[in-house]
NUGU-74454 format. One record per atom (N, C-alpha, C): x negated, y, z. Coordinates in Angstrom, 1 decimal, decimal comma. Layout:
N
<r><x>X</x><y>Y</y><z>Z</z></r>
...
! end
This chain:
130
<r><x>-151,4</x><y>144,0</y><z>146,3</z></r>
<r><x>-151,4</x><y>145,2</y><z>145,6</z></r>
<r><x>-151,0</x><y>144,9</y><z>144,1</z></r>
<r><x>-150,2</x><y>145,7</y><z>143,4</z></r>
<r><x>-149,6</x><y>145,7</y><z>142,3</z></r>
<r><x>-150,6</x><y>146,3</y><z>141,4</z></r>
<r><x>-150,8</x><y>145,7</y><z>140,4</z></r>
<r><x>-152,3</x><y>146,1</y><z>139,6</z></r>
<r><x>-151,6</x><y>146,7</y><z>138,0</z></r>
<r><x>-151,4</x><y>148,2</y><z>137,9</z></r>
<r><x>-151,0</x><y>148,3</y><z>136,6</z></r>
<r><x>-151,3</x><y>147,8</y><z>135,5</z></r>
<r><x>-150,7</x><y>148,3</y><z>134,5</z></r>
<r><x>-151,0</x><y>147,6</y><z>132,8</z></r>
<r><x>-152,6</x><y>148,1</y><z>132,7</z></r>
<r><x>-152,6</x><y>149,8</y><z>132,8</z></r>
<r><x>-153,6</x><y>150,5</y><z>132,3</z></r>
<r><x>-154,9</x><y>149,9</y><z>133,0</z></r>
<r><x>-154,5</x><y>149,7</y><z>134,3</z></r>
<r><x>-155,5</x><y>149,0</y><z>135,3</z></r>
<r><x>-156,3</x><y>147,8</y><z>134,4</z></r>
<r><x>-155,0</x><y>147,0</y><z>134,2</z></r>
<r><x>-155,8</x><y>145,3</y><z>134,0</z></r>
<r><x>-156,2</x><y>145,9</y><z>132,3</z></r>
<r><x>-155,8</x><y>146,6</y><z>131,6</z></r>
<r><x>-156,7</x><y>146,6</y><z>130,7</z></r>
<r><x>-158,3</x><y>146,7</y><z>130,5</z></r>
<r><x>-158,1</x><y>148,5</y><z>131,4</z></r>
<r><x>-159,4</x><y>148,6</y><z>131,8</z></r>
<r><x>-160,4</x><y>147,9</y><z>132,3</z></r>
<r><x>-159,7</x><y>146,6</y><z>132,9</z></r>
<r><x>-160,7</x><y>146,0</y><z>133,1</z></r>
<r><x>-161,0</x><y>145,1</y><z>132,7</z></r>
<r><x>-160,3</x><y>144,1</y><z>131,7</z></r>
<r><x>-160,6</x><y>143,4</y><z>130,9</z></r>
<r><x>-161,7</x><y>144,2</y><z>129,7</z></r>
<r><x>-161,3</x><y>145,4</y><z>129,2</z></r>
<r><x>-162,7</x><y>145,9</y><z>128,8</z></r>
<r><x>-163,6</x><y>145,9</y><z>128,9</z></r>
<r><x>-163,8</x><y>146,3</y><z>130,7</z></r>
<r><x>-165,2</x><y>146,4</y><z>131,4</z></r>
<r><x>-165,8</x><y>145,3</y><z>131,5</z></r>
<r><x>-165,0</x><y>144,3</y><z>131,5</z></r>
<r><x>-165,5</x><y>143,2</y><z>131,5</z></r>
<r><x>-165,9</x><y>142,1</y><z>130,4</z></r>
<r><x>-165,3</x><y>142,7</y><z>128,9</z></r>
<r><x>-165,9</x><y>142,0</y><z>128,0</z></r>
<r><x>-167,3</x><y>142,9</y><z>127,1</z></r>
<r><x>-167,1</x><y>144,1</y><z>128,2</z></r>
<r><x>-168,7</x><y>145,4</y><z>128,0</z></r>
<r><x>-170,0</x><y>144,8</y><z>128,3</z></r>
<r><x>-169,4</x><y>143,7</y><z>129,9</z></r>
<r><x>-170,3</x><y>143,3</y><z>130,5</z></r>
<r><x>-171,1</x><y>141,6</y><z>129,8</z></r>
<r><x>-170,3</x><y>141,5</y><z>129,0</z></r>
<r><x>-170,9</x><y>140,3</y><z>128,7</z></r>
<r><x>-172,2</x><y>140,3</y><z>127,2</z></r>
<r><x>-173,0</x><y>139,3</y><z>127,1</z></r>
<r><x>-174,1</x><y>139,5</y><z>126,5</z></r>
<r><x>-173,8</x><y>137,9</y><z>125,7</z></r>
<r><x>-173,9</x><y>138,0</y><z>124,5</z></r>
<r><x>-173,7</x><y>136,7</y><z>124,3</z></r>
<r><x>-172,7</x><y>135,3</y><z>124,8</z></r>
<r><x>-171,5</x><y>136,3</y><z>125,1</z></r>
<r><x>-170,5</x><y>135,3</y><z>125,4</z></r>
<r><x>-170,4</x><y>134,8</y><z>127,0</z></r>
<r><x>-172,0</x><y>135,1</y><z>127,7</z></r>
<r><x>-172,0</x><y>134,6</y><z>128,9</z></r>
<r><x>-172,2</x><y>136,3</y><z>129,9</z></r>
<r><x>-171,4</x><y>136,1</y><z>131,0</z></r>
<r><x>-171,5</x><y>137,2</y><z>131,7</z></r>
<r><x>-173,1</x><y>137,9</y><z>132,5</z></r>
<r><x>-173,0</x><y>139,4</y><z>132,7</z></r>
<r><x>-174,2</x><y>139,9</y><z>132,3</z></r>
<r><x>-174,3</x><y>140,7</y><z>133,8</z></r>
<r><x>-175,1</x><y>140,2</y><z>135,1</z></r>
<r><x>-174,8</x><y>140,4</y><z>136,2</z></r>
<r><x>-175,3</x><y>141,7</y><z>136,1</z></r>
<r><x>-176,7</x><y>142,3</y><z>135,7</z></r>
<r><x>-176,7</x><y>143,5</y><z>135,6</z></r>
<r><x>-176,0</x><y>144,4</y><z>134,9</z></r>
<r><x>-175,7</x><y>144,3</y><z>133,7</z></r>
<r><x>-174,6</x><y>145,3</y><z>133,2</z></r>
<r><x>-173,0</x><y>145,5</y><z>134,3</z></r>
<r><x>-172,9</x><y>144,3</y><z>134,5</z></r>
<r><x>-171,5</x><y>144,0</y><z>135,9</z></r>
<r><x>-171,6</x><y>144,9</y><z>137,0</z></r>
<r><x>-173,1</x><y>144,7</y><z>137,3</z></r>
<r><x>-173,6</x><y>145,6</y><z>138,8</z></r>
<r><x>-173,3</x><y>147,1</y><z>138,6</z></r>
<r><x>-173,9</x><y>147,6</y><z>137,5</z></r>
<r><x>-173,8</x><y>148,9</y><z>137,0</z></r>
<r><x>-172,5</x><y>149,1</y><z>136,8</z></r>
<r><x>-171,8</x><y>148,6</y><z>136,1</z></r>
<r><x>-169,9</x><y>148,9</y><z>135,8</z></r>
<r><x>-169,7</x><y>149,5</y><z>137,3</z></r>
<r><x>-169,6</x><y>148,6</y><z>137,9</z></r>
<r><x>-169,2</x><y>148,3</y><z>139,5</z></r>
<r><x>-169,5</x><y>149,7</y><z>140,0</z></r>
<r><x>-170,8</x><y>149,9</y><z>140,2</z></r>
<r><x>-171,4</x><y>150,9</y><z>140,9</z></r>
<r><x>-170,7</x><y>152,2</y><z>140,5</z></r>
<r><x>-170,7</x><y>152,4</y><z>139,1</z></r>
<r><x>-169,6</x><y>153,7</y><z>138,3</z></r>
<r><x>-168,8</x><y>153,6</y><z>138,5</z></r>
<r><x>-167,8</x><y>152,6</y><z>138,1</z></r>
<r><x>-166,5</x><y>152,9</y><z>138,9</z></r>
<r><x>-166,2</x><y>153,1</y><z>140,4</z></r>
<r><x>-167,1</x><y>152,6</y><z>141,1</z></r>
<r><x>-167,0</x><y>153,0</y><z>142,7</z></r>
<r><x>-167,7</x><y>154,2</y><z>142,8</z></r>
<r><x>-168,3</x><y>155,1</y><z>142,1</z></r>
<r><x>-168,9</x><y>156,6</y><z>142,2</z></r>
<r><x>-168,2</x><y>157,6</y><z>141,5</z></r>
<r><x>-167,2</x><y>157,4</y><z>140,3</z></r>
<r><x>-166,5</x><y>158,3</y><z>139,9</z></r>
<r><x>-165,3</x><y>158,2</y><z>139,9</z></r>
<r><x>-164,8</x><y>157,1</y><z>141,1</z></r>
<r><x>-163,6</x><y>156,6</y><z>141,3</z></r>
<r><x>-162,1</x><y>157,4</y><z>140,4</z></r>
<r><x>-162,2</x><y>156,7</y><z>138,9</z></r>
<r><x>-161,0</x><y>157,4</y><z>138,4</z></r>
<r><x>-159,9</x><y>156,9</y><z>138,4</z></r>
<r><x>-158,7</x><y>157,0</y><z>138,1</z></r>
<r><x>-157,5</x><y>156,9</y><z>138,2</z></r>
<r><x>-157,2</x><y>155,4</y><z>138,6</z></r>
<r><x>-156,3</x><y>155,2</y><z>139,7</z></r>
<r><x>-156,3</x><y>153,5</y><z>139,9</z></r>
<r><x>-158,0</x><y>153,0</y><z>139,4</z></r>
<r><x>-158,7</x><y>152,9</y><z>140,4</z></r>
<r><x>-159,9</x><y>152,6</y><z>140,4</z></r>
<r><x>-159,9</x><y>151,3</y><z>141,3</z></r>
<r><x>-159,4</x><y>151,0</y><z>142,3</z></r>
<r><x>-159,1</x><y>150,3</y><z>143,2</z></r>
<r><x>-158,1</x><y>149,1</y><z>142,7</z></r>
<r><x>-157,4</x><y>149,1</y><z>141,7</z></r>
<r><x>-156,2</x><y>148,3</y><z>140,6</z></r>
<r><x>-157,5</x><y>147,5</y><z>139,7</z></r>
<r><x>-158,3</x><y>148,4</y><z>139,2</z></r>
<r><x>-159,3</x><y>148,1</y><z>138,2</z></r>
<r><x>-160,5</x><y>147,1</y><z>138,9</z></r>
<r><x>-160,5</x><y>147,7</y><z>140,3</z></r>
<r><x>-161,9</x><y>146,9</y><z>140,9</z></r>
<r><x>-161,3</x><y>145,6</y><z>141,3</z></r>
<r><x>-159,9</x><y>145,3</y><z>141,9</z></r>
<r><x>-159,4</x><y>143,8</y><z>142,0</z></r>
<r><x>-159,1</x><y>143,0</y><z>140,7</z></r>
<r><x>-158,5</x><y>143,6</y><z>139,6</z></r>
<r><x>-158,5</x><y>143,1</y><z>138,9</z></r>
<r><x>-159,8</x><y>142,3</y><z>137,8</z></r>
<r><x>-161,1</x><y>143,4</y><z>138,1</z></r>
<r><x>-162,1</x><y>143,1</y><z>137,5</z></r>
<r><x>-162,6</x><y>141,5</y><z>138,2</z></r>
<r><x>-162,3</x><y>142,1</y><z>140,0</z></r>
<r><x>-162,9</x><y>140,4</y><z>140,8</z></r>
<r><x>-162,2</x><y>139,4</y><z>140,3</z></r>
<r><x>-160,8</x><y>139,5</y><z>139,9</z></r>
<r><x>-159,7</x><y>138,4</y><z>139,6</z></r>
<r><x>-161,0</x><y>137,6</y><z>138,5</z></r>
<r><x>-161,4</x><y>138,4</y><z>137,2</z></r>
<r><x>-161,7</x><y>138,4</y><z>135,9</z></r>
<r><x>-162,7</x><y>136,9</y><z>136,1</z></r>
<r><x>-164,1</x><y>137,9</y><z>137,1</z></r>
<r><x>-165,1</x><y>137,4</y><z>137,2</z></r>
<r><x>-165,0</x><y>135,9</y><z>138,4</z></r>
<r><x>-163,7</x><y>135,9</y><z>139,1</z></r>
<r><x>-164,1</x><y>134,6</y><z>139,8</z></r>
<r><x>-163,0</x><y>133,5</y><z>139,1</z></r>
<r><x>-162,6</x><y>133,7</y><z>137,8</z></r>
<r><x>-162,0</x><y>133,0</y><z>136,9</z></r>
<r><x>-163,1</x><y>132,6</y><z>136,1</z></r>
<r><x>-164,4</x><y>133,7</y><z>135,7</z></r>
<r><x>-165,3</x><y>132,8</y><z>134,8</z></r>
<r><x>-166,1</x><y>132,2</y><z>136,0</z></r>
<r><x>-166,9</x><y>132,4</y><z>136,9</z></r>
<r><x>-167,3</x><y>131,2</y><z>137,6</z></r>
<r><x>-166,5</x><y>130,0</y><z>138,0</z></r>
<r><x>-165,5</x><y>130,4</y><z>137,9</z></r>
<r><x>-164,8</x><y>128,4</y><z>138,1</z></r>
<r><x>-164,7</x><y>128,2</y><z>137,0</z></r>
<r><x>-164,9</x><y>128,9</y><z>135,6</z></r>
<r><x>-164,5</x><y>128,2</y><z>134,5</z></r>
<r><x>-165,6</x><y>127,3</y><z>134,0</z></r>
<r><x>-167,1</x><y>128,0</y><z>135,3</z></r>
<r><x>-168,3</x><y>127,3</y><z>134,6</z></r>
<r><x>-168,7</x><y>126,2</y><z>135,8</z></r>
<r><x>-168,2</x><y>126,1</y><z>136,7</z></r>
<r><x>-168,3</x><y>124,9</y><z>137,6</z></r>
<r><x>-167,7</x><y>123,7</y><z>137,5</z></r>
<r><x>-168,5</x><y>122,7</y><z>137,8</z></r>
<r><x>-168,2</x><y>120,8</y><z>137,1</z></r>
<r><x>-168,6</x><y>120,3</y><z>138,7</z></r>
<r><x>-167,2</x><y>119,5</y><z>138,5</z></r>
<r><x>-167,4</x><y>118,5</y><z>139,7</z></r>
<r><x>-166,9</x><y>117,2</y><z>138,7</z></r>
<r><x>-168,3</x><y>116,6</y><z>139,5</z></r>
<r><x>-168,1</x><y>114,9</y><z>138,8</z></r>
<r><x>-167,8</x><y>114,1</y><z>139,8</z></r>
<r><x>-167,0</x><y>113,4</y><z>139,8</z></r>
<r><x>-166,2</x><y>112,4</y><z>140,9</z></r>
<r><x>-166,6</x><y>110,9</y><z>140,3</z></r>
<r><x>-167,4</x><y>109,8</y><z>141,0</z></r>
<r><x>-167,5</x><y>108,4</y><z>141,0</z></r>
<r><x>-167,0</x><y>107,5</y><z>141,8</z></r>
<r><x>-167,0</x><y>106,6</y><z>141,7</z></r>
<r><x>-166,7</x><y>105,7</y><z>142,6</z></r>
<r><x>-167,8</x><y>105,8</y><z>143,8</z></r>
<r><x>-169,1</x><y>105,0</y><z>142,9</z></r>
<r><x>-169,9</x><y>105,2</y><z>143,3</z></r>
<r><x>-171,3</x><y>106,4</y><z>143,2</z></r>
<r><x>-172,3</x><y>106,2</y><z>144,5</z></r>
<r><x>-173,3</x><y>107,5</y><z>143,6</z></r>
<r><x>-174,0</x><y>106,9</y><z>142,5</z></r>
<r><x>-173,9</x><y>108,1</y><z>142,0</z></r>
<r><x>-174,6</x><y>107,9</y><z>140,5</z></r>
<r><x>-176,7</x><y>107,7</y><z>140,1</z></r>
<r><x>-176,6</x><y>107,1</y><z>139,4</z></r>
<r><x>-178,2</x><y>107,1</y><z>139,5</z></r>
<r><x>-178,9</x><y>108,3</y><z>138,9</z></r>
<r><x>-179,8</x><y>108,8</y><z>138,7</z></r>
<r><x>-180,3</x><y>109,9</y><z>138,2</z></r>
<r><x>-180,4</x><y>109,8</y><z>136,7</z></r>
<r><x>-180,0</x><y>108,9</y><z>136,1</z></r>
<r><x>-179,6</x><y>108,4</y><z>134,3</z></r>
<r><x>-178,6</x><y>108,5</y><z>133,9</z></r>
<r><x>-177,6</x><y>108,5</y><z>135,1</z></r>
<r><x>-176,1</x><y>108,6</y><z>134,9</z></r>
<r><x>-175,8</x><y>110,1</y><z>134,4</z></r>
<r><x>-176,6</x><y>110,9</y><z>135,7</z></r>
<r><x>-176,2</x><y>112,0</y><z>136,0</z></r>
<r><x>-176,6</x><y>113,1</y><z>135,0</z></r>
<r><x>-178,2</x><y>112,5</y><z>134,6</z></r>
<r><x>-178,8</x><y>113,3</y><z>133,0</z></r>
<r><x>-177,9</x><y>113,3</y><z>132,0</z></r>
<r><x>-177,0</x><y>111,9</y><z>131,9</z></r>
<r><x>-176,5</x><y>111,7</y><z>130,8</z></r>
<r><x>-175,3</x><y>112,8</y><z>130,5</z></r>
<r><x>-174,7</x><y>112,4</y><z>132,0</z></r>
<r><x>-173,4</x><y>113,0</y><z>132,0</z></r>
<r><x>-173,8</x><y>114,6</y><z>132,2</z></r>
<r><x>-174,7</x><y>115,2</y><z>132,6</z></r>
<r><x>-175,1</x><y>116,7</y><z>132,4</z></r>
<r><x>-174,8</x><y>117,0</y><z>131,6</z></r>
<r><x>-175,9</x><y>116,3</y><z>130,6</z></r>
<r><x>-176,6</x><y>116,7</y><z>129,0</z></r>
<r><x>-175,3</x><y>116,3</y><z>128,1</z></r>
<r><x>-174,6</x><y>116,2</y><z>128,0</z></r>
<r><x>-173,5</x><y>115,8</y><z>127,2</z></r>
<r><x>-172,6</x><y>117,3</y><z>127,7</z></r>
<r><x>-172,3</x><y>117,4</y><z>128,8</z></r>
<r><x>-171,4</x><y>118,7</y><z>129,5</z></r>
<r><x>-172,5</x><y>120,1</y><z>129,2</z></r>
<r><x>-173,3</x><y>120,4</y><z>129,2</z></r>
<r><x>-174,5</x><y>121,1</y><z>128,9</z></r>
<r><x>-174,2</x><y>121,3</y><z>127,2</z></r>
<r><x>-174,7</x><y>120,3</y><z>126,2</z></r>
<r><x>-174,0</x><y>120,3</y><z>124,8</z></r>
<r><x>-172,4</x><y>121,0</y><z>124,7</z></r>
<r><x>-171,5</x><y>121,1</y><z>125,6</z></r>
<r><x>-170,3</x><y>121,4</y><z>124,9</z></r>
<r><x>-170,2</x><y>122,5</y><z>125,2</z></r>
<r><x>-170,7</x><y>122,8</y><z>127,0</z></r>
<r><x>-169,9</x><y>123,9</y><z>127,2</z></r>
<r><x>-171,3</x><y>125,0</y><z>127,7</z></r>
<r><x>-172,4</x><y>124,8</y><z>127,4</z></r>
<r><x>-173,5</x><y>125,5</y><z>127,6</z></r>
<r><x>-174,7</x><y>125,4</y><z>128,8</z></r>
<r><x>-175,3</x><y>126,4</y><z>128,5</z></r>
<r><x>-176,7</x><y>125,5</y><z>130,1</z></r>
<r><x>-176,0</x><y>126,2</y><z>131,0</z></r>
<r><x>-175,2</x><y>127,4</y><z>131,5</z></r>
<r><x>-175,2</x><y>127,9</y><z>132,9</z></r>
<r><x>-174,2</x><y>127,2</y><z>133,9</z></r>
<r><x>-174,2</x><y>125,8</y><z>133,7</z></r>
<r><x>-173,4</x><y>125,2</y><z>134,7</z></r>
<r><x>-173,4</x><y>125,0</y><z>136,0</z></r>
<r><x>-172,3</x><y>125,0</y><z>136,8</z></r>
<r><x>-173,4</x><y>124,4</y><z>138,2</z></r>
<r><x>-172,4</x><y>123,2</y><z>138,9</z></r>
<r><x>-173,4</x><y>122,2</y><z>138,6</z></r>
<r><x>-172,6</x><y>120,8</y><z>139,3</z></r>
<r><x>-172,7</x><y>120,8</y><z>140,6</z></r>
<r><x>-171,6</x><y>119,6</y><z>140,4</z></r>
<r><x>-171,4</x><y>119,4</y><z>142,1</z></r>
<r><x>-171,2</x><y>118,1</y><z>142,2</z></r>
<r><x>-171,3</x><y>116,5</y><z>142,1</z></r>
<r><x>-171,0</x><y>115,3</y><z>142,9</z></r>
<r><x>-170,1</x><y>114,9</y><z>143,8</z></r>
<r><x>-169,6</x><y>114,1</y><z>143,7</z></r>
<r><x>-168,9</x><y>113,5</y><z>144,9</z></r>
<r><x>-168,5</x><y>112,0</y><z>144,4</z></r>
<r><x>-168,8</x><y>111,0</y><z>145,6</z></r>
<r><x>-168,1</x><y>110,1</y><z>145,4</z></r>
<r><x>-166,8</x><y>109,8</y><z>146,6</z></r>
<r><x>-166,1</x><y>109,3</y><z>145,4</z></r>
<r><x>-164,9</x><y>109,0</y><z>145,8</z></r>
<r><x>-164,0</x><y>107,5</y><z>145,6</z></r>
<r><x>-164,6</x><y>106,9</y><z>146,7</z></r>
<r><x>-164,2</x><y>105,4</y><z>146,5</z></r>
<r><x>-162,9</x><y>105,0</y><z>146,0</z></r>
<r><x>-161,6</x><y>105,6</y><z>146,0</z></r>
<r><x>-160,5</x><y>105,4</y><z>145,5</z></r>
<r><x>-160,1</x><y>105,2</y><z>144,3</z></r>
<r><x>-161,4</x><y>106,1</y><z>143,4</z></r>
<r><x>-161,3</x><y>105,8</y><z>141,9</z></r>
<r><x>-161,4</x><y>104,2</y><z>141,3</z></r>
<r><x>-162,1</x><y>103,6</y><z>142,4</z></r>
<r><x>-162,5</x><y>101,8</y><z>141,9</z></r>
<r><x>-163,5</x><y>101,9</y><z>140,7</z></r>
<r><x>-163,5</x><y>103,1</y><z>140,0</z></r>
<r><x>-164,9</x><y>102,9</y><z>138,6</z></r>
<r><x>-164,6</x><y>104,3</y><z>137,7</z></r>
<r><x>-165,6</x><y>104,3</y><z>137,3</z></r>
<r><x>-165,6</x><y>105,2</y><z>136,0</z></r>
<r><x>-165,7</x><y>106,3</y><z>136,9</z></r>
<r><x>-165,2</x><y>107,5</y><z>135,7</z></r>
<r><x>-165,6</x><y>109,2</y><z>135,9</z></r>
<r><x>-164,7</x><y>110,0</y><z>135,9</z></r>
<r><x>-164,5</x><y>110,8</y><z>136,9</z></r>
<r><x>-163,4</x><y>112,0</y><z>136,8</z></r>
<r><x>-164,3</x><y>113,3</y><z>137,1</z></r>
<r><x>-163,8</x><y>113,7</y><z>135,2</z></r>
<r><x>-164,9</x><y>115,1</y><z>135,4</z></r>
<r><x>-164,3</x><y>116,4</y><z>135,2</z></r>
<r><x>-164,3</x><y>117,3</y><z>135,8</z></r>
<r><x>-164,0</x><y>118,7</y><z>136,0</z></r>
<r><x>-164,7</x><y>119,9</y><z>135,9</z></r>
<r><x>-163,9</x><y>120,4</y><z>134,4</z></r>
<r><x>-165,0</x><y>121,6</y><z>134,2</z></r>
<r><x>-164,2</x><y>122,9</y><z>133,9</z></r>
<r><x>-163,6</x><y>123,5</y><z>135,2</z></r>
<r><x>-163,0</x><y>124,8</y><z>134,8</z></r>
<r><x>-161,4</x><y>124,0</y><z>135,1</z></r>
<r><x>-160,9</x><y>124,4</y><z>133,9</z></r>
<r><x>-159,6</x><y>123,9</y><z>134,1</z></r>
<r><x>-159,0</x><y>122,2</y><z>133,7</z></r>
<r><x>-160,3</x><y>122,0</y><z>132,4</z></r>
<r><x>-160,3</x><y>120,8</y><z>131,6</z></r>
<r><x>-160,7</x><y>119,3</y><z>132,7</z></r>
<r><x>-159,9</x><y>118,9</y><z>132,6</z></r>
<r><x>-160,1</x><y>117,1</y><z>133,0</z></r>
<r><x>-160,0</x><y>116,3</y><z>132,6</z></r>
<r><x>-161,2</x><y>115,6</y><z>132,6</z></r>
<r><x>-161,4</x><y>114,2</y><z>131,9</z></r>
<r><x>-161,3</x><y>113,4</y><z>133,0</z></r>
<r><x>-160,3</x><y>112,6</y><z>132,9</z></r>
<r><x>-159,7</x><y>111,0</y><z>133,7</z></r>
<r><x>-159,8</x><y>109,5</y><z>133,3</z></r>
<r><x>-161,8</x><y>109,3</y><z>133,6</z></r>
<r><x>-161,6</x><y>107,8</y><z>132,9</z></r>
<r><x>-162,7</x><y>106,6</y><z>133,8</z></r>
<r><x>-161,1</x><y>107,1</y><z>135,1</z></r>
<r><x>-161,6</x><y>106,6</y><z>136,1</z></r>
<r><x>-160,6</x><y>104,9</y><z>136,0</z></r>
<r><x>-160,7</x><y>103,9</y><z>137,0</z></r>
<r><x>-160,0</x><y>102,9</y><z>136,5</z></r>
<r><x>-158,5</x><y>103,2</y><z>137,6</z></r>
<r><x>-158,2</x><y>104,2</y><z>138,6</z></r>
<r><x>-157,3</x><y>104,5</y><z>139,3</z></r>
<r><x>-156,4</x><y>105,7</y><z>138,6</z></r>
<r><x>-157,0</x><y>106,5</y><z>137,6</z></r>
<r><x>-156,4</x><y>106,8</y><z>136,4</z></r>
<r><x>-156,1</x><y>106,0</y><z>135,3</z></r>
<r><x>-156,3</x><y>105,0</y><z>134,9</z></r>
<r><x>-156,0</x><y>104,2</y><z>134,1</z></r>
<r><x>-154,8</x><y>103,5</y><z>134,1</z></r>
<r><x>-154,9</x><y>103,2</y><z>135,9</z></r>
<r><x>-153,6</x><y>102,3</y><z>136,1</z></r>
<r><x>-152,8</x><y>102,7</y><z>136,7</z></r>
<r><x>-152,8</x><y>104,6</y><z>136,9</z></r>
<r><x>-151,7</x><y>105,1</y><z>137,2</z></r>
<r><x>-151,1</x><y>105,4</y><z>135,7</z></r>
<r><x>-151,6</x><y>105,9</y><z>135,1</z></r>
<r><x>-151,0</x><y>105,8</y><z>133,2</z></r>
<r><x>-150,5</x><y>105,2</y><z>132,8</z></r>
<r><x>-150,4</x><y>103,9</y><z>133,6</z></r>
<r><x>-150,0</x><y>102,2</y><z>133,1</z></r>
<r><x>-149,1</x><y>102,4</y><z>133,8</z></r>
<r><x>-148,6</x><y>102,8</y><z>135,1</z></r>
<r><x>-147,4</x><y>102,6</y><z>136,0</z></r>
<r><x>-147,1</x><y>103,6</y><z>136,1</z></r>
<r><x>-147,0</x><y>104,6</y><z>135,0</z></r>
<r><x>-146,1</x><y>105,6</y><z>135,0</z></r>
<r><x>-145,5</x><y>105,2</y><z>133,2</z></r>
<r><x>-146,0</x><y>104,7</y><z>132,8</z></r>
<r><x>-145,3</x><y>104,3</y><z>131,5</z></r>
<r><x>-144,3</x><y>102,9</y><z>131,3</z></r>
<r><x>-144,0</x><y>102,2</y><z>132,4</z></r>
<r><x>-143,4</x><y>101,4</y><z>132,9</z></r>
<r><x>-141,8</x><y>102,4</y><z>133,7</z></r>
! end
């Protein structure tokens, strides 16, 4: 479905109504939601997809997957939290994975941003600069 101008504006509004301090506000969201699905006004249905587009762009912008070689100890993982926690705020939600292919180090993913300072990153950078 083709989502008009007036659509995606409206709901980028509704959706910067809904936020409280920069972080999104499930009750004010619930309530949006519930009004525009009760007084269903013009392209309401343009507005309600575009609002979901909105909202499942900021939860992947707040989810971190950390990739190791190996598992991490519970020192590793404080560290590397509390450092990702400091930049980009406490509502994060991690995820783990090891991934033997890396050979060492950390590939971390937060949203769109990637940090590559794994040693199979390292020496693909190397043999791509050759």
């Amino acid at each position: 479905m083709k989502i008009s101008k007036t659509a995606a504006a409206a709901s980028r509004r509704i959706f910067r109504l809904c936020q409280t301090g920069g972080r999104l506000d499930e009750t004010k969201l619930s309530s949006a939601i519930r009004k525009i699905a009760e007084a269903k006004p013009r392209d309401y249905r343009g507005i309600l997809l575009s609002l979901k587009r909105l909202i499942r762009l900021e939860t992947e912008r707040r989810q971190v997957t950390i990739e190791s070689a190996t598992e991490l100890d519970g020192a590793s993982r404080e560290r590397v939290s509390s450092g990702l926690i400091a930049k980009y705020g406490s509502d994060l939600s991690f995820s783990y994975k090891v991934t033997p292919e890396l050979l060492g180090g950390l590939k971390v993913r937060v949203g769109n941003d990637v940090w590559d300072g794994s040693v199979k990153g390292r020496i693909d950078r190397l043999a791509q600069a050759f």
